[in-house]
Each structure stands twice: as structure tokens, then as C-alpha cells.
N, C-alpha and C positions, 0 to 999 in steps of 0.2 A: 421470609426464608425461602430458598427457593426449592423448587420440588422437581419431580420428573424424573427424566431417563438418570436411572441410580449408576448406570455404565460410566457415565462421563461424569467429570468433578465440578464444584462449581466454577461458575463460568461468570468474569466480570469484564465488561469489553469495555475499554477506554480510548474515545478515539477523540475524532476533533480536525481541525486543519493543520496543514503541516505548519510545522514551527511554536504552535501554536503553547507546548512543553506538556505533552501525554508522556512523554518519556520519566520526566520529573518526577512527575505525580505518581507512575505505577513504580519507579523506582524507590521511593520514599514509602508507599505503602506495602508493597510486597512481603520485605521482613518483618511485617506488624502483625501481618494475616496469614501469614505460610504459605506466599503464596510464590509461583515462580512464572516468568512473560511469557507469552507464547508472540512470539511478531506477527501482528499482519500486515505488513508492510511489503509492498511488491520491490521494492529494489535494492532491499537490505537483504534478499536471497542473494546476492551476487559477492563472490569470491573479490577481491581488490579495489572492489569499490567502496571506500568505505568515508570517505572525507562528504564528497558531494552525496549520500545518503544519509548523512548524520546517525550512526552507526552508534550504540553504544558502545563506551571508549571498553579497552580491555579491563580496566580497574571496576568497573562497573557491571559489568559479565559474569566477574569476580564473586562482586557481591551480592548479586541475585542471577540465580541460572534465568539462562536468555535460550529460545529453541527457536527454529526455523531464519536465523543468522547464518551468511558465508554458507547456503549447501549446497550450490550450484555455479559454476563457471561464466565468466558472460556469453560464451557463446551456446549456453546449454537451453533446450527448448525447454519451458516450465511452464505449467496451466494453471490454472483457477481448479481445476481437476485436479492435476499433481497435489496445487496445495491442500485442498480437502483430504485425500489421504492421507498426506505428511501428517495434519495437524491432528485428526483422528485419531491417526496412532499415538504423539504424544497429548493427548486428552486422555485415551486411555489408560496411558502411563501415570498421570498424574495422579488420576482418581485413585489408582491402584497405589498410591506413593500417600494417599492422604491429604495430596494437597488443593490449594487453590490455583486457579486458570487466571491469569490477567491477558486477556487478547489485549493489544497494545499496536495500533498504528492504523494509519488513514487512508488505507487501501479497503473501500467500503464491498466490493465485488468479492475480497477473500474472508471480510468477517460473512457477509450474507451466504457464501456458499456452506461455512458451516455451523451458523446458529440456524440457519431457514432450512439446513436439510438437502439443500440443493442437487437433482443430478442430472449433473453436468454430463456432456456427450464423450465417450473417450474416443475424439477423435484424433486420429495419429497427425503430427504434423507436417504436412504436404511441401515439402521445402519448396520444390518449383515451381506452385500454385504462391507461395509465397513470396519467393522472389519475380513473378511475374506484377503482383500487384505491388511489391514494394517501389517497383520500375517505374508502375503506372503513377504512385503518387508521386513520385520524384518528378515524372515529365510535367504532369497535368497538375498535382496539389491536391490537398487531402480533401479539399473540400467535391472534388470531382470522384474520389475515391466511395467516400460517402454516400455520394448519390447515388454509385454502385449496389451499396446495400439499403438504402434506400426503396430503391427499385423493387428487392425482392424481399426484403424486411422491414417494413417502415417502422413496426412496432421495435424491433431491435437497433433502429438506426435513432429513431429518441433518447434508448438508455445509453447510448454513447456518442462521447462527444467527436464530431471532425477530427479536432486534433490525435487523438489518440489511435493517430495509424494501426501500432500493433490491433488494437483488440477489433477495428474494423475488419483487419485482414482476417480474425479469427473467426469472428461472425460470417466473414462470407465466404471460410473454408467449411465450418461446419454444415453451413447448409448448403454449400456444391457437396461435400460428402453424405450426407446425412436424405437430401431431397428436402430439408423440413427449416423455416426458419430458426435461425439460435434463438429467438426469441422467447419460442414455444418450446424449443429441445430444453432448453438452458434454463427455465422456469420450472420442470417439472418438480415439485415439494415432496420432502417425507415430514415427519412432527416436530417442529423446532424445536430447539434445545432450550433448556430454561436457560437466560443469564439474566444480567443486571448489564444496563447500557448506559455507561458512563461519556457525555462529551463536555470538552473542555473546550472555553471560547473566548476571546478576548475582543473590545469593542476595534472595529477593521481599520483602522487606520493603526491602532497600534499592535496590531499582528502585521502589518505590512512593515513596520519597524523593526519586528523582533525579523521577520522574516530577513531585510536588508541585514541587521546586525549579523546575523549568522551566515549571507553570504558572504558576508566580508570576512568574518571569521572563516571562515572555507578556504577562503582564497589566502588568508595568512599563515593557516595552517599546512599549505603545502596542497590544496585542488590540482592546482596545474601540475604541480613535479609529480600527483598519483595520476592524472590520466593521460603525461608522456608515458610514463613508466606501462600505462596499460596498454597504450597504443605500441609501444616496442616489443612487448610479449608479442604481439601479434593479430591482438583484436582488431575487428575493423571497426571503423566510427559508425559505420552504419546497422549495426546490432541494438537492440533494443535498448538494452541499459545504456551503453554511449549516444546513441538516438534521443534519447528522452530527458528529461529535468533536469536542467544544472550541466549535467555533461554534454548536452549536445552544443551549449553553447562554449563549455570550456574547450573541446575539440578545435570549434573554430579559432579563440582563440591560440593551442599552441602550434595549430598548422598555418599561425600567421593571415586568415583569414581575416579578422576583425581585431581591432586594439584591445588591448586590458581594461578599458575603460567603456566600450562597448561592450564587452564580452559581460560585464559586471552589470551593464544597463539593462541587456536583454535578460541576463537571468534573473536581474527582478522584475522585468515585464510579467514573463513569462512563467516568475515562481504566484506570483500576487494573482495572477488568471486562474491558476490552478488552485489555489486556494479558495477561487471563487466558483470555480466548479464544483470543490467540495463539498460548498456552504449550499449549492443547489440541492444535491443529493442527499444533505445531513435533514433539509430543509422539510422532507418528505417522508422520515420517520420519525413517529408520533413514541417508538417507545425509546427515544434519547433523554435523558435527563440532565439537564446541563449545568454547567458549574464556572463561575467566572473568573480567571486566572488573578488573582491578588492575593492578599495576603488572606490568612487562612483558609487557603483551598482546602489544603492536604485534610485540614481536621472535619473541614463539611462532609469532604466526599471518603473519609472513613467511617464518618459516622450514619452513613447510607448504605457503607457495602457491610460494616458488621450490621444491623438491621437486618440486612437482606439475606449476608452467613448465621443469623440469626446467636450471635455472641456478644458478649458484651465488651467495653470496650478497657 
């Protein structure tokens, strides 16, 4: 059962790689346990974006309260910081509500900042410190970018990968502001949080299946008519959430850049890479308990979190 800081409610994190169906599982156990989602998911924060982030549909919103969904615009700056406050506050709501916490999603940086306590540097974001380096990866490539932080963070240029422009940019704002690596800012602990850490995994060839089925599903679904529709409000493609996963590549495709048929090739390149990055990071914490997506998932891994809620089933 779990113990600890009695401020926050229980806490059961269920993560795993994308596609991978954490969504399923916390959706199906939720109303068994009282419990209600908290997202950690970095780009299910975004207002309109909601096809290529695999969003839960509204009927399902419905039937279990969802937090930290749609609270930010695409062009709006959000942190790793930001999110620790956001989810804080509704942890404390919950506990106060009597209920259970499902952290739910495969953004590993937003569950660690707040079961490990983390605190994060609140530094303001430098738009033209930002836009100066976003230039730089664009002429030179990320991998030139990196070496950037590299340079003066080596230990913070391991826990992130080349590809992931934004968060390099972030690492090497913080420590032009700060004087001090992110590495060391951004590591500072208070007392973790008790939870129960749930990952879900399936053998990798057939999570690269699930993963192709659901882009194609995306893409029948209407991907490209939501990210004209985003680009004609006004967003630029070169913002974070249109930059990054699924959308960077649908962009090219509807400004006629790359065929339908490319456009669908790179974003399984490029979804399957990130899924392997995942499995690096999942790979290196010892308190994941894992569970293998087939038939009778849902009833193992409920009968591990009542154990843990210490109730019976």
C-alpha cells in the first residue's frame, strides 16, 4: 500500500511507448479504482492538435475526467516547470476529492519532474536566444546544435537526444541564464512521491504495427484537413508541436513538399526511432514494472494497483 507525503493521493504512473495502448489500460481501470488521468504527455497540452497526438476522443473525456489536456495554444511557451505546477495543483485536488492519480503518457521528463520532486530552474523564455539557435539548427543540423551543449553540458547533452531541438535549446538557455549547467540546475531533488509504476510493452516488431496502424488511422481520420486547418489560423510549421512528431512530417506533406505516400513513410521512420528512444530511457529505471499487452492485461495490472491501493478487488 503505498505511504508517504498524505498531501498528494495515490499515485499510479502508467507509461510505456507510444502507441504502445496506456491509454486503454488507464481508461478501463480508472472507474474500478476511483480513479481519474492526469496526462503526462507533452503534446496532448496543445489546443487543435488533437488527431496526430492521439488525444482521447471526447466520449471518453466523458467517461473518465482527463487533466492537463488542450491547456495551452501552439504557440504558447510551456515547461517541464510549468508542467510540475499544473499537475501539483491538480494532485492536490485530487487527494482532497478522495481520489486516485493515473499519471498516463510517455513523456518520461514530465512524470520524473513530479514523482522525483524535481526543481526545475524557472527560467523565463528568451525568445531571441531562441530564435537565434532555432536558425542555427536549421542552417547547420541538430547534430551541430548539440555539440553546442555538448560543449558546456556534456552531462546534460547525454540525457538528451540530437533530435530533440526544443529541449537542447532549453538546456542551453538555461545555462546562458542561469551560469550553471541544466544538468545540475535541472537535477536538484526533494523526497519523491510514493507511486506504483506501471509500463506497458509489446514484443517491437509488433508495436511498430500498432504504431503504422494508427498512422494510417490518423491520416483516415482527417491529420491533414486538422493541420491545414492549423496552419490557416496562423501557426507557423516551425513551432514546437508542428516541428515535432507526425506533424512535422504532415506539414510537408500539405505545403506539397513530399507525396502522401512519403509523408506516411517518414512518419513511420521517425514514429518507430522515437519509440526507440523511449525504450532507452524506460530501459534505466529499475522501479517500472512491466506488463505485456495481450489478453488479460487489464486484470494483472489491477490486481497489482489494488495490492498497492491496498483493497480488495
Amino acid at each position: 500500500m503505498q505511504t508517504g507525503n498524505t498531501l498528494f493521493p495515490p499515485i499510479v504512473v502508467i507509461t510505456g511507448p507510444t502507441a504502445v495502448g496506456k491509454s486503454a489500460v488507464a481508461l478501463e481501470l480508472a472507474p474500478r479504482l476511483g480513479a481519474e488521468i492526469v496526462s503526462a504527455d507533452s503534446r496532448q497540452i496543445y489546443r487543435y492538435l488533437d488527431i496526430g497526438t492521439a488525444k482521447p476522443t471526447p466520449a471518453e473525456q466523458a467517461a473518465v475526467p482527463h487533466h492537463l489536456i488542450d491547456i495551452v495554444h501552439p504557440d504558447d511557451a510551456y515547461s517541464v516547470a510549468a508542467f510540475k505546477e499544473d499537475a501539483d495543483r491538480i494532485l492536490l485536488d485530487l487527494a482532497r476529492s478522495g481520489k486516485v492519480a493515473f499519471m498516463v503518457g510517455g513523456s518520461p521528463h514530465y512524470v520524473e519532474a513530479v514523482i522525483e520532486r524535481l526543481e526545475i530552474p524557472q527560467v523565463a523564455p528568451q525568445a531571441a536566444f531562441r530564435q537565434e539557435m532555432e536558425e542555427y539548427a536549421r542552417l547547420h543540423g541538430h547534430e551541430r546544435l548539440h555539440q553546442r551543449l555538448r560543449d558546456v553540458d556534456p552531462a546534460g547533452a547525454d540525457q538528451i537526444a540530437a533530435t530533440n531541438v526544443r529541449r537542447v535549446i532549453r538546456a542551453l538557455e538555461v545555462q546562458r541564464v542561469t551560469g550553471s549547467p541544466f544538468s545540475d540546475v535541472g537535477r536538484r531533488r526533494g523526497e519523491p512521491l510514493p507511486a506504483l509504476h506501471i509500463a506497458i510493452t509489446t514484443e517491437r516488431e509488433r508495436l511498430y504495427e500498432r504504431i503504422d496502424l494508427r498512422l494510417e488511422q490518423q491520416l483516415s481520420d482527417g491529420l491533414l484537413e486538422e493541420t491545414r486547418r492549423v496552419l490557416d489560423m496562423g501557426y507557423a510549421p516551425s513551432l514546437p508541436p508542428l516541428a515535432g512528431l507526425v506533424y512535422r512530417e504532415a506539414v510537408s506533406v500539405v505545403q506539397g513538399q513530399v507525396s502522401l505516400d512519403e509523408g506516411l513513410r517518414r512518419m513511420k521512420e521517425t514514429t518507430h526511432a522515437f519509440a526507440r528512444r523511449q525504450y532507452v530511457w524506460f530501459r534505466r529505471q529499475p522501479q517500472l514494472q512491466w506488463f505485456e499487452n495481450g489478453p488479460g492485461l487489464a486484470e494483472q495490472v489491477v490486481g497489482v494497483v489494488e495490492r498497492y491501493l491496498g483493497v480488495s478487488g
